[in-house]
C-alpha positions as CSV (number, residue, x, y, z in Angstrom):
1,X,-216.7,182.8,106.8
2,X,-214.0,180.3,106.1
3,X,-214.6,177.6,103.4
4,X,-215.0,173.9,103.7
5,X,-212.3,171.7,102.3
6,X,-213.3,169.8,99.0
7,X,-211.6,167.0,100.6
8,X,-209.3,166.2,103.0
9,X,-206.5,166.9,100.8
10,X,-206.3,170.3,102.7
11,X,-205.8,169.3,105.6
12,X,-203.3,171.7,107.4
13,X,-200.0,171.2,107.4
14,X,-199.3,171.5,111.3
15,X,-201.0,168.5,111.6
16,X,-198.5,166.7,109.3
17,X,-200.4,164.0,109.2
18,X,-201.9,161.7,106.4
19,X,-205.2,162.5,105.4
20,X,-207.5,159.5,103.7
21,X,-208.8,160.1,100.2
22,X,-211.7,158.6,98.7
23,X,-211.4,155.8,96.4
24,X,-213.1,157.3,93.4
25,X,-210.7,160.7,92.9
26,X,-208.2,158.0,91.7
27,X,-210.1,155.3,90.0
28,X,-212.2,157.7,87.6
29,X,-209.2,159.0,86.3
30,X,-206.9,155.7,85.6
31,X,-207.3,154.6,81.8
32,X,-206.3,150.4,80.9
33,X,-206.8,147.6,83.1
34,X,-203.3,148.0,84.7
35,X,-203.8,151.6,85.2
36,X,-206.7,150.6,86.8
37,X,-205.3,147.9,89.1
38,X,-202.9,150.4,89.9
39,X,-205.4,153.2,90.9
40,X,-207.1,150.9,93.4
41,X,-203.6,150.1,95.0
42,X,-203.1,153.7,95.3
43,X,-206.6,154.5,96.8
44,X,-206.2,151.8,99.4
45,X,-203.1,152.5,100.5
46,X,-204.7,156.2,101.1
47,X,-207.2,154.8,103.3
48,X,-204.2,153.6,105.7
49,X,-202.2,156.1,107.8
50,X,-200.0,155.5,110.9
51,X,-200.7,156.9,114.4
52,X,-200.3,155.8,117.8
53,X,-202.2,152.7,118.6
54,X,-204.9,152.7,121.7
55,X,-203.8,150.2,123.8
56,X,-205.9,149.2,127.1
57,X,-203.1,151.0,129.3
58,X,-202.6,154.0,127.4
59,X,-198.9,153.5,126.5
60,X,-197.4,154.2,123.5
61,X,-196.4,152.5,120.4
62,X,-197.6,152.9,116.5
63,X,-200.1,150.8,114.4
64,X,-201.6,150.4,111.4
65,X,-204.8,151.9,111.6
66,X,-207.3,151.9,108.4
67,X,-209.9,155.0,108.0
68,X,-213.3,154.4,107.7
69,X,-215.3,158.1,107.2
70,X,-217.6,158.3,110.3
71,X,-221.5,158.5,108.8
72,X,-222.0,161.7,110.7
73,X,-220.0,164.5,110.3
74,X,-219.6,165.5,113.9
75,X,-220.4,163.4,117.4
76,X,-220.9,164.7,121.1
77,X,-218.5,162.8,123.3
78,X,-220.3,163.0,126.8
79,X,-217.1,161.8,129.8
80,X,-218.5,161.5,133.3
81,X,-219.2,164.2,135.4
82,X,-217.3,164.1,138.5
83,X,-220.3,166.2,140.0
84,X,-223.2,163.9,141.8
85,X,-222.0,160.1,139.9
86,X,-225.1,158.2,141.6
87,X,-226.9,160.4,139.6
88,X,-225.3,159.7,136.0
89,X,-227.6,157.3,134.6
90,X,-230.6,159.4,135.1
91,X,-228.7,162.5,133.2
92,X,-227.8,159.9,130.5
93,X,-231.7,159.1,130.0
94,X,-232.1,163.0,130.3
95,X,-229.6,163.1,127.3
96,X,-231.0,160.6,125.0
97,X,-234.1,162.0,125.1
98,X,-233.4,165.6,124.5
99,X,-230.3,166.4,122.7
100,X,-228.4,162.6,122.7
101,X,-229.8,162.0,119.3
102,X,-229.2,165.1,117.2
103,X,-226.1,166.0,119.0
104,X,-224.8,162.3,118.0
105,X,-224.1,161.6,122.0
106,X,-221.0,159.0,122.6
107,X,-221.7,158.1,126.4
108,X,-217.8,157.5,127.7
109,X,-218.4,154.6,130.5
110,X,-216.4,152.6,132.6
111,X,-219.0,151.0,135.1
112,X,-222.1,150.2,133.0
113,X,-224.1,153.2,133.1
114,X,-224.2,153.7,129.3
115,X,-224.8,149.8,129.4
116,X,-228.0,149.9,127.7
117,X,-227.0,151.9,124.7
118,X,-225.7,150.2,121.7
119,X,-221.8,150.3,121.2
120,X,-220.0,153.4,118.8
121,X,-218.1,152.6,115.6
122,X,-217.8,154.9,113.1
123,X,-220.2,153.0,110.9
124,X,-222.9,154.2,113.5
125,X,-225.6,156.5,112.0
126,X,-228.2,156.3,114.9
127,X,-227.1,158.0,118.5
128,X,-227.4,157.9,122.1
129,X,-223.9,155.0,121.6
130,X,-221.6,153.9,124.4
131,X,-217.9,153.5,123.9
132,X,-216.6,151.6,126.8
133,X,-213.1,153.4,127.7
134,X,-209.8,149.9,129.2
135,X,-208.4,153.3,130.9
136,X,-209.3,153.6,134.5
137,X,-211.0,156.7,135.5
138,X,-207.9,157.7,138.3
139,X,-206.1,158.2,135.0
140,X,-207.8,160.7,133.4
141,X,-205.1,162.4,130.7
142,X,-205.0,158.6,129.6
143,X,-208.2,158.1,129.3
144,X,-208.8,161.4,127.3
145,X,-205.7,160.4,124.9
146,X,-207.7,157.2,124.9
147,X,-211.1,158.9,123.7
148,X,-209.7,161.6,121.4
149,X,-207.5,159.3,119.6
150,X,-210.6,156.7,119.1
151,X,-212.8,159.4,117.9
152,X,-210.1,161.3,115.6
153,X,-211.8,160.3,112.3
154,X,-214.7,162.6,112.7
155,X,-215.0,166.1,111.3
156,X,-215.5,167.9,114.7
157,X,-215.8,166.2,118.1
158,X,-217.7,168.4,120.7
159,X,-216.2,167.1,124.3
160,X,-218.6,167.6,127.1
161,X,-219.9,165.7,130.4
162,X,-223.4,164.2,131.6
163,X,-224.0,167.8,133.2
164,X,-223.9,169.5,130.1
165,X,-227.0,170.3,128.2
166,X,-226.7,170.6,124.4
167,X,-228.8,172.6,122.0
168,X,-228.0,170.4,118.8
169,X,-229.2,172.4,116.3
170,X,-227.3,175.5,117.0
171,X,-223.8,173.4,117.8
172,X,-224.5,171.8,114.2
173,X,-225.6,174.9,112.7
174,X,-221.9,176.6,114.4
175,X,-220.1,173.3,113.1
176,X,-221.2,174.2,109.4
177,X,-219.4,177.6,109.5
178,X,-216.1,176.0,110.5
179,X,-213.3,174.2,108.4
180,X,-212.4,170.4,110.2
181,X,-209.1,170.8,108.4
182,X,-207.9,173.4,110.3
183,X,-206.7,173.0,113.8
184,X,-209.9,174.6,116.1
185,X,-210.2,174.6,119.7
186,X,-213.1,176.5,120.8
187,X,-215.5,176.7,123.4
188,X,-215.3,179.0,126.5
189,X,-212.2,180.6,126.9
190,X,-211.0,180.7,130.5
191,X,-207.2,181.7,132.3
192,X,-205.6,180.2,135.1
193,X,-203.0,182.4,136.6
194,X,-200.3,180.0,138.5
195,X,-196.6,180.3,139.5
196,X,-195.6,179.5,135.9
197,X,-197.6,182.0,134.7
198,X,-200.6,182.5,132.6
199,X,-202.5,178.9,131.0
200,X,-205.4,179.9,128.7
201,X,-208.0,176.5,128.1
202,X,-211.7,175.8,127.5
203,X,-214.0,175.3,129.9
204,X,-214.9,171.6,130.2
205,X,-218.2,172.0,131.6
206,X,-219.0,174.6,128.7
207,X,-217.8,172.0,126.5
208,X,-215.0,172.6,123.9
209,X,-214.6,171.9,120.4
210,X,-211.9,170.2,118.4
211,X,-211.7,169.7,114.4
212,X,-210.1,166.7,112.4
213,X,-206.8,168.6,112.0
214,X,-206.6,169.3,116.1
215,X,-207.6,165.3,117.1
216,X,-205.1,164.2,114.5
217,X,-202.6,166.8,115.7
218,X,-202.5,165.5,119.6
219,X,-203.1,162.0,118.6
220,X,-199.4,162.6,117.4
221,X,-198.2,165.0,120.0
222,X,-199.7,162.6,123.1
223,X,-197.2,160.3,122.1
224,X,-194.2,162.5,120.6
225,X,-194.4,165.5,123.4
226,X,-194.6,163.5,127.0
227,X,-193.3,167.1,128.9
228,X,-196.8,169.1,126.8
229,X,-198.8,166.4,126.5
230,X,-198.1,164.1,129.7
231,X,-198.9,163.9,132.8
232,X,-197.6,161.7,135.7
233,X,-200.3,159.1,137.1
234,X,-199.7,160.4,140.1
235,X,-200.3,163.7,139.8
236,X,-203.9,164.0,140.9
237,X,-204.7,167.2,140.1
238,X,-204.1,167.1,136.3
239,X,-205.7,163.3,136.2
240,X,-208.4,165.4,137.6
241,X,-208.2,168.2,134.8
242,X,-207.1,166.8,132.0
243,X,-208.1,169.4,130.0
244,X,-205.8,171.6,131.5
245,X,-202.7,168.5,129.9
246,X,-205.2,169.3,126.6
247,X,-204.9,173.2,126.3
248,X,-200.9,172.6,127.3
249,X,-200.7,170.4,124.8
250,X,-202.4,172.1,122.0
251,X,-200.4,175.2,122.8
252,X,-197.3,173.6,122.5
253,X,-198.8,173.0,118.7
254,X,-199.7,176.9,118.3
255,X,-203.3,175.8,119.0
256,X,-204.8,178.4,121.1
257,X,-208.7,178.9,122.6
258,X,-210.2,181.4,120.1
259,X,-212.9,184.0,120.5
260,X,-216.5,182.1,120.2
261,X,-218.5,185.0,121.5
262,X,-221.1,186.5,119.1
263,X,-221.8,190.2,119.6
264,X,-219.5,190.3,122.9
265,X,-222.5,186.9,124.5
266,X,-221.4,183.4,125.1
267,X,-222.5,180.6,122.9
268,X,-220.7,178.4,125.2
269,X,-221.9,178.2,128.8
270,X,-220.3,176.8,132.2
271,X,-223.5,177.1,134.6
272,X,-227.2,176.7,134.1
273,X,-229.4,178.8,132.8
274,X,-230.7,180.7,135.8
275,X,-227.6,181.3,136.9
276,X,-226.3,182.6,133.4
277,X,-229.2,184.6,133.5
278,X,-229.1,186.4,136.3
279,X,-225.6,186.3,136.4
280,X,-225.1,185.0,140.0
281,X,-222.3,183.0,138.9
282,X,-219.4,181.7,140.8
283,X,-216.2,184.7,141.8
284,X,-213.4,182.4,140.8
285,X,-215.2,182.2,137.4
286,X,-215.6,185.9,136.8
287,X,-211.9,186.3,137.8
288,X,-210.8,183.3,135.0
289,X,-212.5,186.2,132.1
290,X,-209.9,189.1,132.9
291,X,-206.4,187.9,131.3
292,X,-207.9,186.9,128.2
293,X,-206.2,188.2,125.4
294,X,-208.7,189.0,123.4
295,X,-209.6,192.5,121.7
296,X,-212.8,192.8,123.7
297,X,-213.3,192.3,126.9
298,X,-215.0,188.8,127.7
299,X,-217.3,189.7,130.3
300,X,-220.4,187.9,132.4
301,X,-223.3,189.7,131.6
302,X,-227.0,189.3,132.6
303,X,-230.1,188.9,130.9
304,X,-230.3,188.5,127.1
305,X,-226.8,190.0,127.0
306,X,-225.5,186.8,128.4
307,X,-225.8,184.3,125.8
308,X,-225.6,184.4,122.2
309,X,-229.0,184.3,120.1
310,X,-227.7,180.2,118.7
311,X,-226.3,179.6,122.7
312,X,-225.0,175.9,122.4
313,X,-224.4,175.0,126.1
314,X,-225.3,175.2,129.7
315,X,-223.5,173.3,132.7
316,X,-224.6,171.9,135.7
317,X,-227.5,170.5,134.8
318,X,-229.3,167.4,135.8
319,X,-231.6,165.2,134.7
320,X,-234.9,166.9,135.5
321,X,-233.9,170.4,134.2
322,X,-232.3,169.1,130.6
323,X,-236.2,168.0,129.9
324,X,-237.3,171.6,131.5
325,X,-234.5,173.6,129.1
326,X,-236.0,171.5,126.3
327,X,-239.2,172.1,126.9
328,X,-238.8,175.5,127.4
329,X,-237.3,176.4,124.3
330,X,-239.8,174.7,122.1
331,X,-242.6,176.4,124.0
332,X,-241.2,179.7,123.4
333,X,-240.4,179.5,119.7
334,X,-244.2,178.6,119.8
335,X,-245.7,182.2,121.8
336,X,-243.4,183.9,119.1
337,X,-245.1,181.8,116.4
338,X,-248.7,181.9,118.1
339,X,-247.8,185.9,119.3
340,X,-250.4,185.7,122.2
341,X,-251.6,188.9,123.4
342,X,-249.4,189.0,126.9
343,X,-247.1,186.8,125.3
344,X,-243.9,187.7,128.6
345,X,-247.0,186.6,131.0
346,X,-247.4,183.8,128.8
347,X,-243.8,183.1,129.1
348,X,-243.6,183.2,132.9
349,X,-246.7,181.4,133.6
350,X,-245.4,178.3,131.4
351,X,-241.7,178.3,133.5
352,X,-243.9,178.7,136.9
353,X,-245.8,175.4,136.0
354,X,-243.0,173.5,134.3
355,X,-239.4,174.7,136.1
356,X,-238.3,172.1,138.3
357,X,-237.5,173.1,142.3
358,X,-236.5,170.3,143.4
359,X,-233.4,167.8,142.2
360,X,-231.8,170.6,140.5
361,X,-228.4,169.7,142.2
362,X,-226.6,171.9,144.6
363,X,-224.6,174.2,141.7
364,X,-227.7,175.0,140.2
365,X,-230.8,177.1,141.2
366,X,-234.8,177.3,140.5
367,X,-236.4,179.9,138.7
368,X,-237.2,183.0,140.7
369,X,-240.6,182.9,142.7
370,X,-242.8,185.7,142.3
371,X,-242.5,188.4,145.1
372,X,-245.0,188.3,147.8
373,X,-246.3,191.8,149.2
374,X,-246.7,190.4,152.5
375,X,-243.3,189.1,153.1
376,X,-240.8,190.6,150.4
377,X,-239.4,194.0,151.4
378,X,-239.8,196.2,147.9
379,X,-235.9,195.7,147.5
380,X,-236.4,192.1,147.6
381,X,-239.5,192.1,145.4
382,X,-237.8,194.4,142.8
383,X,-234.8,191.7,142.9
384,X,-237.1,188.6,142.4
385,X,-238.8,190.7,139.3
386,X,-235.7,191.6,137.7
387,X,-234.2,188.0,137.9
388,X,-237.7,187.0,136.4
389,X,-237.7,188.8,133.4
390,X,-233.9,187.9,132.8
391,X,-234.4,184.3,133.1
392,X,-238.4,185.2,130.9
393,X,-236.1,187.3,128.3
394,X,-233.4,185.1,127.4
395,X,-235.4,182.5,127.0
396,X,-238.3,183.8,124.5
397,X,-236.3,187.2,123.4
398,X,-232.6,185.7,123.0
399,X,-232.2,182.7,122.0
400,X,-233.1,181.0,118.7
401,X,-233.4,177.3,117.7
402,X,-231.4,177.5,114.4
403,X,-232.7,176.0,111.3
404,X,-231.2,175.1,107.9
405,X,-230.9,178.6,107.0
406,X,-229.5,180.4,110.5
407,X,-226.2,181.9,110.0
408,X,-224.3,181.0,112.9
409,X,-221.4,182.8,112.2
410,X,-219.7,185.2,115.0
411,X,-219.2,188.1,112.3
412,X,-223.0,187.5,111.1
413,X,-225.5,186.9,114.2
414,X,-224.3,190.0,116.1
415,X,-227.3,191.0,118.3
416,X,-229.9,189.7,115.7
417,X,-232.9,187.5,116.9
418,X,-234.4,186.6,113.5
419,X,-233.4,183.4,113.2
């Protein structure tokens, strides 16, 4: 398990970057009233650092910038989905009232629909905030420069979009085991053969996560590396990606995507969870999981093999399944508690009655119907079962709501369910 900073006086040195020190390392230790005077100076002047200022276009340029530690130690930065938009502010209302709260949710807007959600700051404490982005959406790499370098004062900042649905408990419980001051970039590790070979990035939908050290460290290179970390405005393919100019970036920094399976199954998902179930995912996807170069294989697997037991994510989902994935977690951490007597029948009866089939969006599917003997062949029927009890399985058999004392650790969980 790596260990925690004591302060931020560790922060790596690839980020070469400033880091702010709290006031009362220097003033407990200063004897006399100059030496006192003189410890404050010194404690204030580490609370300022230089880095690239936001301006509303996204140019560049330096500022002053004083650090104020965020009251949380993490935040969820939600960016519009380019998937379904007239549908955004029901998936926001989804949000806040599943995940946007414990998740510490930052709604990225541009054309009101976070309008009803108080404004971020990093004195905020209470979540579902806005943070209203002066970058036009065409210009997506600036806009992201724009958010990342707003947001850089936080420990970790976990970057997803309104289609992604969050467990919080198990991203937070993941967060603990991770060091902010060393540069991370980890989610769900995808590769992207083209003419000039090889790029390796985190799926966006999945969502991906990047400590203090890494938002400091492109905060810097943005500005400093315009061929890594640029894009032109009228490229429209990378304004559309922009975590592709991210990964490049990062790379060029020795920042690579790392390993986040535990016991060979994703934590980090980039479809829903019948789909990641049953494993009916997309080719192209399947195809982006065979360059990695990692020492084992990262496959797509079905059933309980296809998600670790603290899964954080799951993509494409709207509004009316992030309520049904909630739901359906807390009811079946409560058959295991309650351990009724047909407890997978209890299972499947609950999803039949409470698994939306209609507004799921048109990357997502329902839950399996049961088979019908008068119109199901027995190859279909046998299908429909087996897709059942993969969806039935993960769900109650797989994965686990962490608590305060899960171990969310990839060398740790391996294939365990206790937690």
């Amino acid at each position: 398990m790596r260990r925690r900073p004591r302060n931020d006086d560790d922060v790596d040195s690839r980020a070469e970057l400033v880091a702010a020190r709290k006031p009362h390392n220097y003033c407990c230790k200063v004897a006399g009233r100059g030496s006192l005077v003189l410890g404050v100076i010194v404690a204030l002047s580490r609370l300022i650092t230089r880095h690239p200022t936001r301006p509303s276009d996204g140019g560049g340029g330096g500022g002053v910038v004083v650090f104020r530690r965020p009251c949380v130690p993490f935040v969820t930065v939600v960016l519009p989905s380019v998937v379904n938009p007239a549908g955004r502010s029901r998936r926001l209302a989804a949000i806040a009232a599943t995940w946007g709260a414990r998740a510490h949710a930052i709604f990225v807007e541009h054309s009101g629909d976070a309008s009803g959600f108080p404004e971020w700051s990093t004195e905020a404490c209470d979540f579902p905030r806005r943070l209203e982005v002066p970058v036009p959406p065409s210009q997506g790499v600036a806009r992201l420069r724009w958010v990342l370098t707003t947001v850089n004062e936080t420990d970790f900042a976990f970057m997803v979009n309104d289609h992604t649905a969050v467990v919080p408990e198990n991203l937070a419980c993941y967060l603990r085991s991770l060091d902010p001051a060393e540069p991370l970039y980890l989610g769900h590790a995808l590769v992207q053969r083209g003419r000039g070979g090889d790029r390796m990035f985190n799926s966006g939908a999945a969502g991906y996560v990047l400590s203090r050290a890494s938002l400091r460290l492109v905060a810097r290179a943005f500005y400093e590396l315009p061929e890594a970390c640029g894009a032109a405005p009228s490229s429209a393919w990378l304004q559309g990606n922009p975590g592709l100019v991210l990964a490049t970036c990062l790379a060029s920094q020795g920042v690579l995507p790392g390993d986040t399976r535990a016991a060979d199954a994703h934590r980090f998902n980039a479809f829903g969870l019948v789909r990641t179930a049953t494993g009916r995912v997309d080719d192209w996807y399947e195809r982006m999981h065979e360059r990695l170069p990692f020492e084992r294989p990262s496959l797509i697997a079905r059933g309980p093999s296809c998600c670790a037991t603290h899964t954080i994510s799951f993509h494409y989902v709207e509004a009316v399944e992030q309520y049904a994935l909630r739901g359906a977690l807390d009811a079946m951490a409560h058959f295991r508690d309650v351990a009724p007597e047909n407890i997978d029948a209890a299972a499947e009866a609950w999803l039949d009655e409470h698994w939306p089939r209609k507004d799921l969006g048109g990357y997502a599917r329902p839950l399996p119907r049961r088979p019908s003997p008068d119109s199901d062949t027995a190859a279909e029927a046998q299908r429909l079962r087996e897709d059942r009890a993969a969806v039935r399985d993960v769900l109650l058999h797989k994965i686990r709501i962490a608590t305060n004392g899960s171990v969310c650790r990839d060398d740790d969980e391996k294939s365990s369910t206790s937690s």
